[in-house]
C-alpha positions in Angstrom: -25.8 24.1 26.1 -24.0 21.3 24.1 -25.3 20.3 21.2 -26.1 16.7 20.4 -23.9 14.4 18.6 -25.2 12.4 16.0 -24.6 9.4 15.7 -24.5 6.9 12.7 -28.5 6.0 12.8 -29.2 10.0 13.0 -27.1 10.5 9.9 -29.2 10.1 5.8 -28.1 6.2 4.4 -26.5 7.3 1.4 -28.2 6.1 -2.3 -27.0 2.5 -3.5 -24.6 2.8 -6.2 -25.7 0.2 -9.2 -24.1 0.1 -12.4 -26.3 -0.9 -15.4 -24.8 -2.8 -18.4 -26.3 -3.4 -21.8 -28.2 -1.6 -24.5 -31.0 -1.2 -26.6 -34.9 -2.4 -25.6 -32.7 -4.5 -22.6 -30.7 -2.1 -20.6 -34.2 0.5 -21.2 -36.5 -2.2 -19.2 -33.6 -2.4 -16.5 -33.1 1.3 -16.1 -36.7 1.9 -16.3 -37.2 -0.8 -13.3 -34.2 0.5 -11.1 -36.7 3.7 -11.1 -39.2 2.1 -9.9 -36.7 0.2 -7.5 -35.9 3.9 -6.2 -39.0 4.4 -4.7 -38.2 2.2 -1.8 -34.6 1.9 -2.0 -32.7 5.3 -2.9 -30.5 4.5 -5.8 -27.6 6.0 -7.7 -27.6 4.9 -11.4 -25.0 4.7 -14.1 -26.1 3.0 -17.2 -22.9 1.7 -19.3 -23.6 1.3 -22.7 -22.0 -0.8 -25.5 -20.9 1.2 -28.4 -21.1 -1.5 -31.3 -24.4 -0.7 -33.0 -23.9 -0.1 -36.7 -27.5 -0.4 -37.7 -29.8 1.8 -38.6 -29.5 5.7 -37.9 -26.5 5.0 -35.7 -24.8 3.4 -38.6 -25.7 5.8 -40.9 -24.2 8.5 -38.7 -21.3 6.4 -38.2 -20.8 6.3 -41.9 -21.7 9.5 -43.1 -20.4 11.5 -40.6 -17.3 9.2 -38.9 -19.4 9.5 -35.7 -17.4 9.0 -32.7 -20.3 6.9 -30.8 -23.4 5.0 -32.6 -25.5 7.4 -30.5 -29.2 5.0 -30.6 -28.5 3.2 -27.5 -27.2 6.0 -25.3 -30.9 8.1 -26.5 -32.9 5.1 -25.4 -30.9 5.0 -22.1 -31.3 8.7 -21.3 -34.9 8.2 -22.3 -35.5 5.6 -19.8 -33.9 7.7 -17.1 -35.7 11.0 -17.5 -37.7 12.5 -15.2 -41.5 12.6 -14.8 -41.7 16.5 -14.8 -43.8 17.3 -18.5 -40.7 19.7 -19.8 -38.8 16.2 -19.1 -41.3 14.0 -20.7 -41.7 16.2 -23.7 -38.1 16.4 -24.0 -37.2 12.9 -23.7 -40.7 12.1 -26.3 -38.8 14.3 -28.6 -35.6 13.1 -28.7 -37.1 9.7 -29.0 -39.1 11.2 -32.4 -38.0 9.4 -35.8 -38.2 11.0 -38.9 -40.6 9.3 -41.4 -40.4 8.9 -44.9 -41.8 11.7 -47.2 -44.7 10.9 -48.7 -45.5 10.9 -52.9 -47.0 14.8 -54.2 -50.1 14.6 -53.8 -50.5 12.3 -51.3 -52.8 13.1 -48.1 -50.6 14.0 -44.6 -50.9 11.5 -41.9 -51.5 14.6 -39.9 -53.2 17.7 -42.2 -52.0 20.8 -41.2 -52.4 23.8 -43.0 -48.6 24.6 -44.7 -47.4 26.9 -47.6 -46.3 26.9 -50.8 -44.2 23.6 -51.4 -41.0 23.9 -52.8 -40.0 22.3 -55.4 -37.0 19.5 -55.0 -34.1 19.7 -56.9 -32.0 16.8 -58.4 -29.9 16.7 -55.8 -32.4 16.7 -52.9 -34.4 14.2 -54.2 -33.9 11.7 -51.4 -35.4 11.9 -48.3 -32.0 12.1 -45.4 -33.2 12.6 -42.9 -35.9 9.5 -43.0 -34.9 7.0 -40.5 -33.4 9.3 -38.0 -34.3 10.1 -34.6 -34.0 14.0 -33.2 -32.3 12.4 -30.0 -29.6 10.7 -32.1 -29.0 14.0 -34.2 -28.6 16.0 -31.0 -26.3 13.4 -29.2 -24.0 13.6 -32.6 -23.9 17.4 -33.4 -23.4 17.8 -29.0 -20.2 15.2 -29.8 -19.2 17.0 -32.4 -19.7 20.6 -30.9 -18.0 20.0 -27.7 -15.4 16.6 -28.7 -16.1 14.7 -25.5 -18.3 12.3 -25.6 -18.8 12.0 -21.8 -19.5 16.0 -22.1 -22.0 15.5 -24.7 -23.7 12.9 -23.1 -23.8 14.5 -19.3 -25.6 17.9 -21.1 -28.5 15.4 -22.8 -29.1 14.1 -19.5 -29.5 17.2 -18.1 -31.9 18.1 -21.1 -34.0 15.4 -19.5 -33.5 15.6 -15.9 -32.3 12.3 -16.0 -32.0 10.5 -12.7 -28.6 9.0 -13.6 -26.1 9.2 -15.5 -25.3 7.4 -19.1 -22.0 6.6 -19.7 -20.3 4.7 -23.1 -18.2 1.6 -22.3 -15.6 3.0 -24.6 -14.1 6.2 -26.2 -15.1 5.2 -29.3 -17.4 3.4 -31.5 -16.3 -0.5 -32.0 -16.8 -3.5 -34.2 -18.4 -6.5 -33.1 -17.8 -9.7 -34.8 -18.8 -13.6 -34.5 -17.7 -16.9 -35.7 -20.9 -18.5 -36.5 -21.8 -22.5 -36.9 -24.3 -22.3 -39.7 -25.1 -25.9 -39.3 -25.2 -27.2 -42.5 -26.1 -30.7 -42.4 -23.0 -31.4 -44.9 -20.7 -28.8 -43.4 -21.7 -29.7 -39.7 -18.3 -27.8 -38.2 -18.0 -25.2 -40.9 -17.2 -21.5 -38.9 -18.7 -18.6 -41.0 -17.1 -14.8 -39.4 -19.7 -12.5 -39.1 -18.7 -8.8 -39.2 -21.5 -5.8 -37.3 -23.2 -5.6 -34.7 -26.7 -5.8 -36.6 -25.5 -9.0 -38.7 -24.5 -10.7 -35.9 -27.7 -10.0 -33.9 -29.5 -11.5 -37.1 -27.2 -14.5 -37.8 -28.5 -17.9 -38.8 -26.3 -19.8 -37.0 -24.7 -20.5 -33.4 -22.2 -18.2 -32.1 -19.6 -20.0 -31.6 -17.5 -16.9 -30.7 -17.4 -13.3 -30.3 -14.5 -10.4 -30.4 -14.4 -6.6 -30.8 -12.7 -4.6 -33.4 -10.2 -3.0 -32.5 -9.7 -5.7 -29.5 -8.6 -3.1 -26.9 -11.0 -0.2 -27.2 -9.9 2.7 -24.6 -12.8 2.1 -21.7 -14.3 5.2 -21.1 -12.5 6.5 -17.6 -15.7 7.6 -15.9 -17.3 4.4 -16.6 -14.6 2.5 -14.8 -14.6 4.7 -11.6 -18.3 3.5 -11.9 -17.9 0.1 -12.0 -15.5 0.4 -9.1 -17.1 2.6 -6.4 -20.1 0.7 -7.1 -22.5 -1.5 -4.8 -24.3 -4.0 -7.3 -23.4 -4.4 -10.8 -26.2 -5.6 -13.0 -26.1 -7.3 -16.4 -29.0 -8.3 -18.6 -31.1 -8.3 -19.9 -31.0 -7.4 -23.6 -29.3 -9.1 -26.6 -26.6 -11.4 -25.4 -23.6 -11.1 -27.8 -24.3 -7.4 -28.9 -25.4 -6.0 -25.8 -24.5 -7.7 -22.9 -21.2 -9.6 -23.4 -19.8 -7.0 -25.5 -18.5 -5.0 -22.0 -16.7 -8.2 -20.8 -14.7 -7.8 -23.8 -13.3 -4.4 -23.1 -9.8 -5.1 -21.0 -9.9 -1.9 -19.0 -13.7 -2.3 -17.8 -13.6 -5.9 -17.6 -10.1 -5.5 -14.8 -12.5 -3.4 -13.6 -15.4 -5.7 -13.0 -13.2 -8.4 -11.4 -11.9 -5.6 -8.7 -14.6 -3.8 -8.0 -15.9 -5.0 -4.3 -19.5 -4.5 -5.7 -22.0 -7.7 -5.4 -22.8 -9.0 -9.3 -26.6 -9.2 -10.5 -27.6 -11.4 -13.6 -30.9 -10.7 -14.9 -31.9 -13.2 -17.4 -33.8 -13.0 -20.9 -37.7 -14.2 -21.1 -36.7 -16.1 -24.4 -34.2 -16.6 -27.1 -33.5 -14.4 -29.8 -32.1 -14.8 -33.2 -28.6 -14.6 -31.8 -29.0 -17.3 -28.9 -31.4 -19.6 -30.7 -31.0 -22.8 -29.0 -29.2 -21.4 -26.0 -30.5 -22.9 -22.9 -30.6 -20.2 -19.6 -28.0 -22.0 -17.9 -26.2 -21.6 -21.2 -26.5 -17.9 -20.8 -24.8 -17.8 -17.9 -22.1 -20.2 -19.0 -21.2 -17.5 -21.8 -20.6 -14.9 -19.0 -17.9 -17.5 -17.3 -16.3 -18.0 -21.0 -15.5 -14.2 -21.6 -14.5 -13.4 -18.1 -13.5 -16.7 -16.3 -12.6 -14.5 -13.0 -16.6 -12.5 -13.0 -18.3 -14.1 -10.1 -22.0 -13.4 -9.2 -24.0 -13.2 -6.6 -27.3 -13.5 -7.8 -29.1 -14.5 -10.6 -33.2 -13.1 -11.4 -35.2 -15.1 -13.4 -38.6 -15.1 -14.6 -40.9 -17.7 -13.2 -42.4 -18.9 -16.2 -39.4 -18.3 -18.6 -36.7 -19.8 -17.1 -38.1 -23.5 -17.3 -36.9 -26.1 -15.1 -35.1 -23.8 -12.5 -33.0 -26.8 -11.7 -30.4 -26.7 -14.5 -30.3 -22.8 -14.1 -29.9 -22.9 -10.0 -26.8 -25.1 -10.7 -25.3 -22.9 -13.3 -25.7 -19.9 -11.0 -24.4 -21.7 -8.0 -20.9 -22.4 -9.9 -21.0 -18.9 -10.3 -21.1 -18.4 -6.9 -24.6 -16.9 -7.4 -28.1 -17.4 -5.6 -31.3 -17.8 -8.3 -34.0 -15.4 -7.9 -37.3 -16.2 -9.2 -39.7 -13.7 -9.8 -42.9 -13.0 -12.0 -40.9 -10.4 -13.9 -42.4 -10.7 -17.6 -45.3 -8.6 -18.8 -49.0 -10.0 -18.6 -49.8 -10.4 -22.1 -47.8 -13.0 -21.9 -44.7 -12.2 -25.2 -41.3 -12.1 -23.9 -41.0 -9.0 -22.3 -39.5 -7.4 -18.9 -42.6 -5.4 -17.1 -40.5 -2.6 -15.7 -42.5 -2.1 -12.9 -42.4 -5.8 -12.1 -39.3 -6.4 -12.5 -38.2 -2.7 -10.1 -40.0 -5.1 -7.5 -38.6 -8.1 -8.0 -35.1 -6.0 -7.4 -36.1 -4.0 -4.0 -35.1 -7.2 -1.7 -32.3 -7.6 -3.9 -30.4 -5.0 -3.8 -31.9 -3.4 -0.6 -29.7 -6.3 1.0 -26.6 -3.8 0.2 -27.8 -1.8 3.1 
């Protein structure tokens, strides 16, 4: 007896391939939405991370111990992408854990346990290091350092967490970011002020006027370009503009590779402004995109209902873009400017189901 041959409709669609850009609370709303997303539309995820965070426990690390990645935005993003199992959970809750501050002698635990005999401090360990920390970004650095590959280190955490996905660096090392800020002076109107770090920028008074990396051609990290270009939707945004989002545009080797990929190009837009894009109108956002990378086209552009204003101004930006606007009740209910992940995963089911 023969046996049947299948045919193309008798054969599993394979996932969707979507490559997430950003970091920080952004790019942790969007990977936590593609999950959602997942349910109806089988996705494969890559989150690409920026690498310019010098704030914080990342830039401690980075200073105290020459770390080769900030590691704070990679721990959110493998956070977001673990999986629902309790070992998972528990694992990704832990890694998320941040060290608090000591308290005074004497002073009552937040938590009373019963504990030993304390030990006195010495001189020398008088100050509290490891206050500030997080166990995720410990483990991501001594993993780095144990094993000297970053992608290696990275691949092992996700695992850790059953991650569905895989977190990738946008470049083989940690990077500066920097700004030429309009500080709008009323007597000094067109006076440039340079702004060095990611964390300055992001808290800048000022217009950016313009952004760079330091050094200017940072290696791009090689599995992050294969990625971008055996992907079927890119997706950028949201999250801070000019430290999250635009800083992967300014890598040469992943930005080639975001012009040639044959992947479609999602925008998702902010809810608001932050400190970093006071005054900067939505269409504005998406005119930055355009300035970095004149050749990036789009194909659609998500936007909050509410948030994004008169839609008119930001359906003509998108269109020069090449881009359709999507608009969507995205934000969360209580009404601050906030993606609700499982609103948003929604909102992206028709969107990038269409790659089908």
């Amino acid at each position: 007896m023969t046996a049947p041959v299948s045919g193309p409709a008798d054969r599993p669609e394979r996932p969707v391939r979507v490559v997430a850009f950003g970091g920080g609370h952004g790019l942790s709303a969007s990977l936590r939405a593609l999950r959602y997303t997942s349910a109806e539309v089988p996705l494969e995820i890559t989150a690409i991370v920026t690498v310019g965070d010098d704030g914080g426990s990342s830039g401690r690390l980075r200073v105290e111990r020459d770390a080769l990645l900030p590691p704070g935005d990679l721990r959110q993003a493998l956070a977001a992408l673990a999986d629902e199992h309790p070992t998972a959970q528990l694992t990704a809750t832990v890694m998320q854990h941040r060290f608090v501050s000591m308290q005074e002698p004497g002073a009552v635990p937040l938590q009373p346990v019963v504990r030993g005999p304390r030990l006195e401090r010495r001189a020398d360990r008088s100050k509290d290091t490891l206050a500030g920390h997080t166990v995720g970004n410990l483990l991501l650095l001594g993993l780095m350092e144990m094993l000297g590959d970053p992608v290696r280190a990275l691949d092992h955490a996700a695992a850790m967490v059953g991650a569905h996905g895989r977190v990738l660096p946008m470049a083989l090392h940690a990077v500066g970011i920097e700004a030429d800020v309009a500080i709008g002076e009323p007597d000094r109107p067109d006076e440039l002020v340079t702004v060095r770090g990611q964390h300055s920028v992001a808290v800048a008074d000022g217009r950016v006027e313009a952004l760079r990396l330091e050094p200017a051609d940072p290696p791009a990290c090689p599995q992050a370009v294969q990625a971008v270009l055996e992907a079927d939707w890119l997706i950028f945004g949201p999250g801070s503009w000019y430290t999250s989002v635009l800083p992967h545009l300014l890598v040469p080797g992943l930005a080639r590779a975001i012009v040639a990929s044959r992947a479609r190009r999602l925008v998702t837009l902010n809810l608001g402004t932050d400190r970093e894009t006071h005054g900067l109108s939505a269409a504005e956002h998406l005119g930055t995109l355009h300035r970095y990378l004149p050749e990036l086209r789009v194909d659609a552009v998500l936007a909050d209902v509410k948030w994004a204003g008169e839609p008119e101004p930001v359906r003509v930006a998108a269109s020069r873009m090449g881009a359709e606007l999507v608009l969507a009740p995205v934000a969360v209910a209580d009404g601050s400017p906030r993606h609700d992940p499982e609103a948003l995963g929604v909102a992206l089911v028709p969107v990038l189901g269409a790659a089908r």
